[in-house]
C-alpha atoms as an extended CHARMM CRD file, in Angstrom:
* protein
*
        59  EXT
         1         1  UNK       CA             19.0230000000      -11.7970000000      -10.5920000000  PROA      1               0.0000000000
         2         2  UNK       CA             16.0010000000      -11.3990000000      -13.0360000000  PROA      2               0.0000000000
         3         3  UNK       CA             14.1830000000      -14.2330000000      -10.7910000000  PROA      3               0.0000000000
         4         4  UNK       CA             14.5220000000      -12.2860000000       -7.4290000000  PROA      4               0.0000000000
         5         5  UNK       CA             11.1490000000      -11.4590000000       -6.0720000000  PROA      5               0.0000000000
         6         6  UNK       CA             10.3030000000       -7.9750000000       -3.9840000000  PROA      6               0.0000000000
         7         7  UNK       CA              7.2720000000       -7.9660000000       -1.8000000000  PROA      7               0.0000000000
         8         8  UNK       CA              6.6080000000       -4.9220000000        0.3390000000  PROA      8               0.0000000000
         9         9  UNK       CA              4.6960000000       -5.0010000000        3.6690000000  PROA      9               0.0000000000
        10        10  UNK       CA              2.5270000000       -1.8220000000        4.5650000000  PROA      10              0.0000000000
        11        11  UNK       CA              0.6690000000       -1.7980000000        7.7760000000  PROA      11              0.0000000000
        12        12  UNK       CA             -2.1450000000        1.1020000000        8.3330000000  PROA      12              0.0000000000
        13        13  UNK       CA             -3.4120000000        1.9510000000       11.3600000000  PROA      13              0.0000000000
        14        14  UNK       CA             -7.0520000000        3.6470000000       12.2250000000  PROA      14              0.0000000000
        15        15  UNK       CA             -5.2430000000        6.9910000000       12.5220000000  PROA      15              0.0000000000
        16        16  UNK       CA             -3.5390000000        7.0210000000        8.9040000000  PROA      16              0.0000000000
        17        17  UNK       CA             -4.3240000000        9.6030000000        7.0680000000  PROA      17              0.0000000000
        18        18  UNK       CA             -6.2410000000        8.3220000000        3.4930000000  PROA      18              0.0000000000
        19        19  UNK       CA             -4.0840000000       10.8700000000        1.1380000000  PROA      19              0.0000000000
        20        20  UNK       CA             -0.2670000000        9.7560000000        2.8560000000  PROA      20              0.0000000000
        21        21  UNK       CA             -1.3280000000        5.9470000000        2.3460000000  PROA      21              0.0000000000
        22        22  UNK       CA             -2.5590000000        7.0090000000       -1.2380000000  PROA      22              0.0000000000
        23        23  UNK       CA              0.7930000000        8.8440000000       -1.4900000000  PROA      23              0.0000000000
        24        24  UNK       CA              2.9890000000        6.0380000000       -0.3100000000  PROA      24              0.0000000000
        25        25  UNK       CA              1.0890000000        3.4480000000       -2.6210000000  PROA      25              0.0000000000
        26        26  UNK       CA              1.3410000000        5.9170000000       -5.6130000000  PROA      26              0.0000000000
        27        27  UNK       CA              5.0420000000        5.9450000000       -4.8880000000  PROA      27              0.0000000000
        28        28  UNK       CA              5.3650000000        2.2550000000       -4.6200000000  PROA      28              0.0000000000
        29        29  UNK       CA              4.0290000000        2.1530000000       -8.1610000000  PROA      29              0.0000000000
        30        30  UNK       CA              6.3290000000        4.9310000000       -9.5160000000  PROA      30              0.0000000000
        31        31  UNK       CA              9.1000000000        2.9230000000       -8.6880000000  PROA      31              0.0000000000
        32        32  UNK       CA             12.2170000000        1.4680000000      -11.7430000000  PROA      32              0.0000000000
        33        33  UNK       CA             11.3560000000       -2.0540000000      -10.2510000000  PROA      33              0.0000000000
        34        34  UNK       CA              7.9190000000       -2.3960000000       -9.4000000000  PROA      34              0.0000000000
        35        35  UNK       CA              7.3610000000       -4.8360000000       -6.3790000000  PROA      35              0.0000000000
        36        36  UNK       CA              6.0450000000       -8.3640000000       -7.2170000000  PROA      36              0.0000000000
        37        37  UNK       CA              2.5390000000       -8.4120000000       -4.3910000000  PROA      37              0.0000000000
        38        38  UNK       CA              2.1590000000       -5.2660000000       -1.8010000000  PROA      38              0.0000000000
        39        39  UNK       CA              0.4620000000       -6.6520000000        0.8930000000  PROA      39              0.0000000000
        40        40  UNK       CA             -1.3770000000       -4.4290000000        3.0470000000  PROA      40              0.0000000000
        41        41  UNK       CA             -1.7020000000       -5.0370000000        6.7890000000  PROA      41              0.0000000000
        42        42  UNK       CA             -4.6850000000       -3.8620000000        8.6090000000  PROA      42              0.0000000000
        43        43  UNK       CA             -3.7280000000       -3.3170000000       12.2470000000  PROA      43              0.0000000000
        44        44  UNK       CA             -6.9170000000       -3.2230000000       13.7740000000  PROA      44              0.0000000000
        45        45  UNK       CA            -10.1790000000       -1.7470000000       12.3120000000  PROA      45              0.0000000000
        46        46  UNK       CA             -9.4330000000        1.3130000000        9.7950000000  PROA      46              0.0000000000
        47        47  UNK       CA            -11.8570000000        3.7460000000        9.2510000000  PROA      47              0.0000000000
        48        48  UNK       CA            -13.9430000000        3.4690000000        6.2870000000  PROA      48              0.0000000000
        49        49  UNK       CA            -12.7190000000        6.5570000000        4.1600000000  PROA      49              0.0000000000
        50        50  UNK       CA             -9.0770000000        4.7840000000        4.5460000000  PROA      50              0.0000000000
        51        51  UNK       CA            -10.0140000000        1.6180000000        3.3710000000  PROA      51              0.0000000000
        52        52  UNK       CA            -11.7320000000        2.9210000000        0.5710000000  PROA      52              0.0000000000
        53        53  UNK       CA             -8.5100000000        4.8530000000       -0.5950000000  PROA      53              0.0000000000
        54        54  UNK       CA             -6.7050000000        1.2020000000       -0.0930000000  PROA      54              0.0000000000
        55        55  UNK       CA             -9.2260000000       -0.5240000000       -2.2480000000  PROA      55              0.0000000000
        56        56  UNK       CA             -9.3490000000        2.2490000000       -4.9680000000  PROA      56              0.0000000000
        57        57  UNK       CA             -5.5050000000        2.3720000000       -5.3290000000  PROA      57              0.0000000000
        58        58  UNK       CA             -4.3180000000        1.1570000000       -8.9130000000  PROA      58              0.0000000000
        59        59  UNK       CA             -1.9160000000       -1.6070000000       -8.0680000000  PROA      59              0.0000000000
């Protein structure tokens, strides 16, 4: 089961708020098994302060 891969969708919308995204990525990354790619769905244009909290995150 070693070779199983985990990727995890996220989709953020223009009314996100940038600290629960940050909170929900931090928590992705605090998991036992860390997922293999976290792609990140944009669903429509995202303000700028959110994006910046997407492209800031440590993952």
């Amino acid at each position: 089961m070693n070779d199983l891969k985990i990727s995890v969708i996220m989709s953020i919308y223009k009314s996100d708020v940038p600290e629960y995204v940050r909170i929900a990525l931090d928590s992705l990354l605090n998991q036992t098994r860390l997922p293999d790619e976290i792609v990140i769905v944009a669903d429509g244009p995202v303000p700028a302060k959110l994006e910046q909290e997407v492209q800031s995150s440590k993952f």
